[in-house]
C-alpha positions in Angstrom: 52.6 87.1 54.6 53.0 83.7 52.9 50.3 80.8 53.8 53.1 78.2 52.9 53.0 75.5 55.5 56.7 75.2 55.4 59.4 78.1 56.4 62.5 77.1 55.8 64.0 74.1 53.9 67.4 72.7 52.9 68.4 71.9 49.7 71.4 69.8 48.7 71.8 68.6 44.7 74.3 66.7 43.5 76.7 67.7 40.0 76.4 65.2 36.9 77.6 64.5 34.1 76.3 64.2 30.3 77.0 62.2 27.2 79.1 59.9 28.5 80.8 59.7 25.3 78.1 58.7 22.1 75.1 59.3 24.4 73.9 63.2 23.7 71.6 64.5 25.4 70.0 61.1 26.4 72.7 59.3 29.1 73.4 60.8 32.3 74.8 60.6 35.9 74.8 61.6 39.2 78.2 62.9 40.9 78.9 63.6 44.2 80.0 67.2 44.5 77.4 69.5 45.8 75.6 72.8 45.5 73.3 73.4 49.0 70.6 75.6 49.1 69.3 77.4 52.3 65.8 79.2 51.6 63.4 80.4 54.2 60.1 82.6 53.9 61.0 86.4 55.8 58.8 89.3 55.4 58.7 91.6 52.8 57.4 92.5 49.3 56.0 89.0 47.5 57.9 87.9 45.3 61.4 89.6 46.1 64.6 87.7 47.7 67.8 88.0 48.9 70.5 85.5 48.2 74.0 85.2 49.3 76.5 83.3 47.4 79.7 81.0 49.1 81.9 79.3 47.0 81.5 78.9 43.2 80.1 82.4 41.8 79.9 84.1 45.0 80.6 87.7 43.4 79.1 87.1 40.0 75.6 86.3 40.3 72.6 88.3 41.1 71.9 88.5 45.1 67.9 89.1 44.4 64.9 87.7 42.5 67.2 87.7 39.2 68.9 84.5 40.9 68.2 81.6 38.9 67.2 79.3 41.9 64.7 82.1 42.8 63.0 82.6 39.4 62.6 78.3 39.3 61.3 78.6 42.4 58.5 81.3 42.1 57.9 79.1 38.1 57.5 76.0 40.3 55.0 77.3 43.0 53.0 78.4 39.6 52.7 75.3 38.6 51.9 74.4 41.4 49.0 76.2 41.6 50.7 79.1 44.6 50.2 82.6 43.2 51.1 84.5 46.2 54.8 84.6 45.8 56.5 84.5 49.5 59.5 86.7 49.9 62.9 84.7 50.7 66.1 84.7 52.0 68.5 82.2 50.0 72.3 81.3 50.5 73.9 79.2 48.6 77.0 77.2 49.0 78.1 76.6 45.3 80.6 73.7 45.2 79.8 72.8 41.2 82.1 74.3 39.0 80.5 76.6 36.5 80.4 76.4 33.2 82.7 73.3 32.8 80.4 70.6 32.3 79.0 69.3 35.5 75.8 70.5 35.6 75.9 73.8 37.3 72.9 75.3 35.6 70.9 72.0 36.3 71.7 71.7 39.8 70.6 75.5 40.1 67.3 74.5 38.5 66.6 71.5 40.2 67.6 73.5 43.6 64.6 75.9 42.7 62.2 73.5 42.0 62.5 71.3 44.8 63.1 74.6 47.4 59.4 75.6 46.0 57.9 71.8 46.6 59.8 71.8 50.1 58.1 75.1 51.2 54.8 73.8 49.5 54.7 71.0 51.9 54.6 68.5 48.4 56.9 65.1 48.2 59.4 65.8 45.0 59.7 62.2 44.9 56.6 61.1 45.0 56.0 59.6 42.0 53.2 61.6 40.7 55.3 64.2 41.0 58.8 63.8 40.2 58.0 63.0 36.6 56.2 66.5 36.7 58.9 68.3 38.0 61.3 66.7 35.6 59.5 68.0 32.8 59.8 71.6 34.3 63.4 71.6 35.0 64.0 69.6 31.4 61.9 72.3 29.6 64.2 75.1 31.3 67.5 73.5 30.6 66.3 72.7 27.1 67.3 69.1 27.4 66.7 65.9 30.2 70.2 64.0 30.9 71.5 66.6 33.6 68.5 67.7 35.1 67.1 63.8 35.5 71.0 62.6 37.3 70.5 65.9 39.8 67.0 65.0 40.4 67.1 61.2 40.3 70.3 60.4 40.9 72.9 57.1 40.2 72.8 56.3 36.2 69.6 58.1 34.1 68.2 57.2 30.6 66.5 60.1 29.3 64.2 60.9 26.2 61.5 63.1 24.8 58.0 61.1 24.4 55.8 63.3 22.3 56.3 66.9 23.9 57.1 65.5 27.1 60.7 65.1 28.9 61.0 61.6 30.8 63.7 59.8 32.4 64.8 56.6 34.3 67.3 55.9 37.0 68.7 52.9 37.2 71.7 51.7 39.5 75.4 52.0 38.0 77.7 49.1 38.7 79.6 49.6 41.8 83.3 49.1 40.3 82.2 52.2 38.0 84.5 55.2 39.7 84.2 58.6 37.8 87.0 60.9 37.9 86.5 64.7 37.0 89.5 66.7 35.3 88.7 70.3 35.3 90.1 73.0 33.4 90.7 76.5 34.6 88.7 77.8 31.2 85.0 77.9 31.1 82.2 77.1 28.6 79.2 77.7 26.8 77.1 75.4 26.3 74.9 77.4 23.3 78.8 78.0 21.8 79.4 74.4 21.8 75.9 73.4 20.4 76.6 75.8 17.9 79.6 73.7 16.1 77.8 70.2 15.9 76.2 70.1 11.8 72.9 69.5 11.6 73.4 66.4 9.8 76.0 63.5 10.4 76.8 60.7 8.2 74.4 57.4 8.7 77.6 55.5 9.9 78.9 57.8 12.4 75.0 57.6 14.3 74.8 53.7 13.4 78.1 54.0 15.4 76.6 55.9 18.0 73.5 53.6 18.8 75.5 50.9 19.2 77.8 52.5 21.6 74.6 54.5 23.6 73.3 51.1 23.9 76.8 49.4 25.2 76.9 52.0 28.0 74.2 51.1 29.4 75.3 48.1 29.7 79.0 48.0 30.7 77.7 51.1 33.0 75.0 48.8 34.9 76.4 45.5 34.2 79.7 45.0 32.8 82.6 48.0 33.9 85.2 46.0 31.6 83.3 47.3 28.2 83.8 50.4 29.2 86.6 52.2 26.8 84.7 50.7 24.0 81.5 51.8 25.2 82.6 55.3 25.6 83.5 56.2 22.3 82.1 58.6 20.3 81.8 60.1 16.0 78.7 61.8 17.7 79.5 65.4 19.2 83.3 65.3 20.4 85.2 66.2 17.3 83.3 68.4 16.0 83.9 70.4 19.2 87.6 70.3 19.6 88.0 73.6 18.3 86.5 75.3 21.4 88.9 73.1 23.8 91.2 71.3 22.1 93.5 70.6 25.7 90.0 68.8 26.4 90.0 66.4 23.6 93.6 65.7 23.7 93.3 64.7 27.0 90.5 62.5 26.4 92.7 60.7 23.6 95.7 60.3 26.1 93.5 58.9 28.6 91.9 56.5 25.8 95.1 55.7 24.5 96.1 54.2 27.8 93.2 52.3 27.8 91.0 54.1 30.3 87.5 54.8 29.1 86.9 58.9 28.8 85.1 61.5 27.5 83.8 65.1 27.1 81.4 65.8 30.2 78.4 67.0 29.1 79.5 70.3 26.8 82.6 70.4 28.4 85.2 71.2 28.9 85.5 69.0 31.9 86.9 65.1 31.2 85.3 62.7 32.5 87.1 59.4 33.2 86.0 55.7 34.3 88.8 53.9 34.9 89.5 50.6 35.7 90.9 49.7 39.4 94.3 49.1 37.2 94.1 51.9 35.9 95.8 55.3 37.3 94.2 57.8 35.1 96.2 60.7 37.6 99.0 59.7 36.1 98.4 60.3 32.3 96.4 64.0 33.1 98.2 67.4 31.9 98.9 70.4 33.8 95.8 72.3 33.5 93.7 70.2 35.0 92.1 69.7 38.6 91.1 66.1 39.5 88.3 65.1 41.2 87.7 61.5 42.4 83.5 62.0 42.2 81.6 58.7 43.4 78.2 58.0 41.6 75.9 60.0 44.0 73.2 57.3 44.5 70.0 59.5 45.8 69.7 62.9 43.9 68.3 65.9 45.2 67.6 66.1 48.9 64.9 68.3 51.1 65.2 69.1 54.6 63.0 71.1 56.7 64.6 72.9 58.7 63.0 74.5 62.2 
């Protein structure tokens, strides 16, 4: 039997998106579409689980310990400092597409982690904690921006301070309105990775500072800078070959005048267009739209019972 204090918890995590045009793997934000977790302690073997799956993967993905909320979960409670794994029950209700670039795999990871601080009777978002946790779910996803807009929530800065992950969450303006267009096709992101060069020439990441840098301003501050802001020499191009309906679409939009770009390693499109702007109107078939306000508050715990 389990000596956690707490039996059962609910989890809900919000999707994000990545990049946000010339900011890889640093610029990040919260979206609100989201995957809910439902964990509770039962009896059984330690360190074995059932999960159900609703929704987005129900089918596909492992319904024991194999799960990848699970395995973050027994990882967290090791860190921690709780060896004896309990044995759960999970169901998830999966509403983040997968594999289209908005931060399914994060969500999954952040879910994990804060299930295991929720049944640990520990405050996530305590601040002696959160920037631990961040590093653990940042370590596992292999980079910060995703895992730090689930977490965190709203607008994150992230980076890599030695051999440690940090991030910083700071309010989006409130005329900035993201719209998700979703293909049917999935993605990789390891494929994706795989067809940026290791080098690229000093203008195209001169170019790419600057507009990092003007993000975070028309994104906190100034909405209007916004198609200027999101441009990118960076990552995009280099990747059209894997989706090229994806980066045409992101030119339409552009051409129009609405700031857009590839969400996270696609090949979602994310948009942020003005309140003039009807970026519905220029989208192909092919595509699902989702209006997705900035979610303001991350990931949430409930105890439930």
């Amino acid at each position: 039997m389990s000596s956690l204090p707490v039996r059962a918890v609910r989890v809900e995590v919000p999707a994000s998106t990545a990049n946000l045009g010339s900011g890889f793997d640093a610029l990040g934000m919260a979206l609100s579409l989201y995957d809910t977790v439902f964990a509770r302690v039962i009896d059984g073997p330690p360190g074995t689980a059932t999960v159900s799956v609703a929704g987005q993967g129900a089918g596909l993905l492992p319904g024991d310990e194999r799960h990848l909320v699970v395995r973050v979960v027994h990882d967290t409670l090791a860190e921690l400092g709780i060896q004896d794994l309990p044995a759960l029950d999970l169901h998830c209700e999966n509403n983040i597409p997968h594999s289209r670039g908005l931060g399914s795999s994060a969500a999954a990871i952040v879910a994990g982690i804060a299930v295991a601080h929720g049944l640990a009777g520990i405050d996530l978002r305590a601040a002696e904690n959160v920037e631990r946790a961040l590093h653990l779910a940042a370590v596992r996803e292999g980079h910060a921006d995703n895992v730090a807009a689930s977490m965190l929530g709203d607008f994150v800065l992230a980076w890599r301070e030695s051999d440690r992950f940090r991030a910083a969450s700071v309010p989006a303006h409130p005329e900035v309105s993201p719209i998700a267009f979703v293909p049917q096709g999935e993605s990789a992101t390891h494929v994706t990775r795989g067809l940026l060069p290791e080098r690229v020439p000093h203008a195209d990441a001169a170019f790419a500072a600057g507009r990092a840098a003007l993000a975070v301003h028309a994104i906190t501050r100034d909405p209007s800078l916004l198609l200027a802001a999101t441009d990118d020499r960076l990552h995009q191009d280099y990747r059209e070959p894997a989706w090229p309906e994806t980066v045409a679409l992101v030119r339409a939009l552009r051409a129009e005048g609405i700031a857009a770009a590839v969400s996270g390693a696609g090949p979602t499109v994310l948009a942020l267009p003005s309140k003039s702007a009807n970026a519905h109107e220029v989208a192909s078939s092919g595509f699902t739209a989702l209006d997705l306000p900035v979610d303001r508050r991350g990931v949430r715990t409930h105890v439930e019972g």
